[in-house]
ZAMARGU-4260 file (C-alpha; in steps of 0.2 Angstrom, whole numbers, plus 5000, padded with zeros to 4 digits):
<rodrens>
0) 5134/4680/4971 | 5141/4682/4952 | 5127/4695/4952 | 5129/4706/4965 | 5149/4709/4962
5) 5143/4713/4944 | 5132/4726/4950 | 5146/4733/4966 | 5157/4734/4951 | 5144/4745/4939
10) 5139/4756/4954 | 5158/4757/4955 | 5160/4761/4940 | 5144/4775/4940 | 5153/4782/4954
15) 5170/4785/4946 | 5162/4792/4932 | 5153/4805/4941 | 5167/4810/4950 | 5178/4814/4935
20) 5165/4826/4928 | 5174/4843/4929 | 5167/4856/4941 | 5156/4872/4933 | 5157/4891/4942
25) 5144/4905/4938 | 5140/4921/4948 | 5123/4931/4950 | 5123/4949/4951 | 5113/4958/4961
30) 5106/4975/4959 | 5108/4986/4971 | 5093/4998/4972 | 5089/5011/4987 | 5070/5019/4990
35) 5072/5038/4992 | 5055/5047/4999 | 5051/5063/4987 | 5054/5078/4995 | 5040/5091/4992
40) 5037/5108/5002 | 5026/5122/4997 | 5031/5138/5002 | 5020/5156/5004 | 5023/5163/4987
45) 5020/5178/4995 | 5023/5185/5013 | 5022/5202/5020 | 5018/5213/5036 | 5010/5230/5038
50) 5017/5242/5049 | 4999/5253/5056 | 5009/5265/5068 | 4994/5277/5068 | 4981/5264/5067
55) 4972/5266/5050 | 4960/5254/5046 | 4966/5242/5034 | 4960/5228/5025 | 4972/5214/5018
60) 4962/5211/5003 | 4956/5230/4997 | 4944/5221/4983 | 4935/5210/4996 | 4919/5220/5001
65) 4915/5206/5013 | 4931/5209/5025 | 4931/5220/5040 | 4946/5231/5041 | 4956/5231/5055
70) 4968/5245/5065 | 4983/5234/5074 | 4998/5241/5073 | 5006/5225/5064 | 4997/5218/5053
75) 4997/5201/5044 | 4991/5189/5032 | 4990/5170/5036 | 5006/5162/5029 | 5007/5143/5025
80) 5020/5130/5022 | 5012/5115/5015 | 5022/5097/5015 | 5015/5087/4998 | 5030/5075/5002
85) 5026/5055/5002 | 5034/5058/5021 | 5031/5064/5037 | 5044/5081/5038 | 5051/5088/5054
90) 5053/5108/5050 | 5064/5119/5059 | 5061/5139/5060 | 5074/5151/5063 | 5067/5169/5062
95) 5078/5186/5061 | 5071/5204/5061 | 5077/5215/5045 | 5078/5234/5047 | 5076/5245/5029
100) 5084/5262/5030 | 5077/5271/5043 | 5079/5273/5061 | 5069/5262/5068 | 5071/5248/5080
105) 5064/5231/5087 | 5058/5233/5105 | 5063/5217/5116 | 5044/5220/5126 | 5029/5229/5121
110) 5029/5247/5117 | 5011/5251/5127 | 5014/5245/5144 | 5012/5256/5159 | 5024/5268/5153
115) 5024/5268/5134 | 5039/5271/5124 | 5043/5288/5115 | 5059/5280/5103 | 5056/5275/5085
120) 5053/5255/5088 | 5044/5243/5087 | 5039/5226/5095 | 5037/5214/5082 | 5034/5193/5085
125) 5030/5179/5075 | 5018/5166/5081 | 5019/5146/5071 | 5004/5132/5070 | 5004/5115/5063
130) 4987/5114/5056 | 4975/5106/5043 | 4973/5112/5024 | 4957/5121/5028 | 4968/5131/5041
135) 4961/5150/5042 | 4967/5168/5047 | 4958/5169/5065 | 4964/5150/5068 | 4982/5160/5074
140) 4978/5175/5082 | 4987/5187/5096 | 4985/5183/5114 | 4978/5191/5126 | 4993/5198/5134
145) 5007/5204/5123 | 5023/5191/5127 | 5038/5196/5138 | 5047/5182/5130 | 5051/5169/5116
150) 5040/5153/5120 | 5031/5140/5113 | 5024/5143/5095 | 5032/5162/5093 | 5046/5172/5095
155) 5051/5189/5096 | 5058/5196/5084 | 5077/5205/5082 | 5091/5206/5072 | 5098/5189/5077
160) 5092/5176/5069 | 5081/5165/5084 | 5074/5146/5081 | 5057/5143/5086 | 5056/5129/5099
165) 5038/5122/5097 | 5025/5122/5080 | 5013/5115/5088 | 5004/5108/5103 | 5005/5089/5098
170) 5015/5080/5084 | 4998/5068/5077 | 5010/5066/5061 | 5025/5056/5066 | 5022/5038/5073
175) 5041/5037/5077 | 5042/5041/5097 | 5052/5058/5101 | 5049/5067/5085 | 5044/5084/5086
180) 5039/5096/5072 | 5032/5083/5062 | 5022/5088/5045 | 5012/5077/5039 | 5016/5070/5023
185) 5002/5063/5009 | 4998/5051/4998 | 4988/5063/4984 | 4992/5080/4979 | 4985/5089/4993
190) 4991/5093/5012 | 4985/5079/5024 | 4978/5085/5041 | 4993/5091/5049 | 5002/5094/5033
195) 5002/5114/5035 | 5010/5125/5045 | 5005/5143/5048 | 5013/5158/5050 | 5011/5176/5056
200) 5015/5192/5063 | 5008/5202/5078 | 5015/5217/5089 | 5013/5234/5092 | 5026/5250/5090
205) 5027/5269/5097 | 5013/5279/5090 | 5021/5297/5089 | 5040/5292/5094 | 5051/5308/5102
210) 5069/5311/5096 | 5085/5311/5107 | 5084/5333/5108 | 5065/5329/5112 | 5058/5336/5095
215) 5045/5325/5086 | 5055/5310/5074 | 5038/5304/5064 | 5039/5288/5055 | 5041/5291/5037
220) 5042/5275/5022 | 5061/5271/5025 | 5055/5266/5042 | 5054/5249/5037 | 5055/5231/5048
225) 5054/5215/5041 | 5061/5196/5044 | 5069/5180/5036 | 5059/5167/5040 | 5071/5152/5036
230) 5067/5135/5035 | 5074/5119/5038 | 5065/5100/5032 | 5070/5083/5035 | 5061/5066/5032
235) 5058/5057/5048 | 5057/5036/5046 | 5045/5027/5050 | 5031/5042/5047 | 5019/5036/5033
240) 5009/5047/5024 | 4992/5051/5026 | 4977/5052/5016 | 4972/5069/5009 | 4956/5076/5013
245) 4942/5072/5003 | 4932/5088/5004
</rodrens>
């Protein structure tokens, strides 16, 4: 009995001891850190259209003997924007007609329907395509009938700027539900499939366009049309780069 008070009392005692230690406080720091994708969009480092109102034949490359020249009245070169980011990129395209110093004009409809026009003006528009790396000149080409309106993939040209509404016929880069588009981004330093989007320009003008008295108003070099092309990029969650190709 002598023993078990002895041992209540050291317990007792353990107890009283431990409870007159003082207390310790310390914080832990925590880093904050945040995961930014990297932003990397190739643009054409050149761009261009050629203006054929007589219908010359031209060749794109003169120092190619293989390429057959053409006669269209607007002529052009296969643009591409190219998305090396490590992230699936939604593009918007806004596109505005520029006018040099001359008197010509962009036409809102074709210039050789039934009754062909006789002003100094041309019908310009710019069709888009969301593509592979390995994208070529004849994979955009004009359709079959020129259009009577902005649509899907292209747009006609004028002096107000006009976004483009649809780049291409299905978005196979995003895997986030609703985007539309989407570039595919790439895990190497090449485009994925359906990292590139191509760009060019079709039409046709008034071959010998009539001045207001009726005399003949030739086009001449300061009759010049062009565009700004503008683009707009933004990194869409959730879309997860792609392999590049291998070949």
């Amino acid at each position: 009995m002598k023993f078990k008070k002895l041992i209540s009392t050291a317990m007792a005692g353990v107890m009283a001891l431990s409870l007159s230690l003082p207390a310790f406080a310390d914080d832990v720091k925590v880093e904050g850190s945040i995961n930014l994708p990297t932003i990397n969009m190739v643009l054409p480092t050149t761009a261009s259209m050629i203006m054929n109102p007589y219908e010359l034949n031209v060749k794109l490359n003169p120092k190619d003997p293989a390429e057959t020249p053409v006669d269209d009245q607007i002529i052009s070169p296969l643009m591409t924007v190219k998305n090396l980011s490590n992230i699936g990129v939604k593009v918007a395209v806004s596109v505005q007609g520029t006018k040099g110093r001359g008197t010509a004009a962009f036409a809102t409809g074709t210039t050789q329907g039934s009754t062909k026009s006789t002003v100094k003006e041309a019908f310009v528009y710019a069709e888009f395509l969301i593509g592979d790396p390995d994208m070529a000149i004849g994979d955009i080409t004009a359709p079959t009938t020129a259009p009577s309106a902005d649509g899907d993939y292209l747009t006609i040209l004028s002096e107000t700027a006009k976004e483009v509404t649809k780049l291409a016929a299905a978005d196979a880069a995003s895997t986030t539900a609703g985007a539309v588009n989407v570039l595919t981004g790439t895990t190497g330093k090449t485009a994925a499939e359906g990292g590139v989007l191509g760009f060019r320009f079709f039409g046709d003008m008034t071959q010998a366009p009539v001045a207001a008295d009726g005399s003949s108003d030739p086009w001449t070099d300061k009759d010049i049309l062009g565009a700004t092309v503008s683009f707009t990029f933004s990194p869409v969650a959730g879309s997860l780069p792609a392999d590049p190709p291998t070949t």
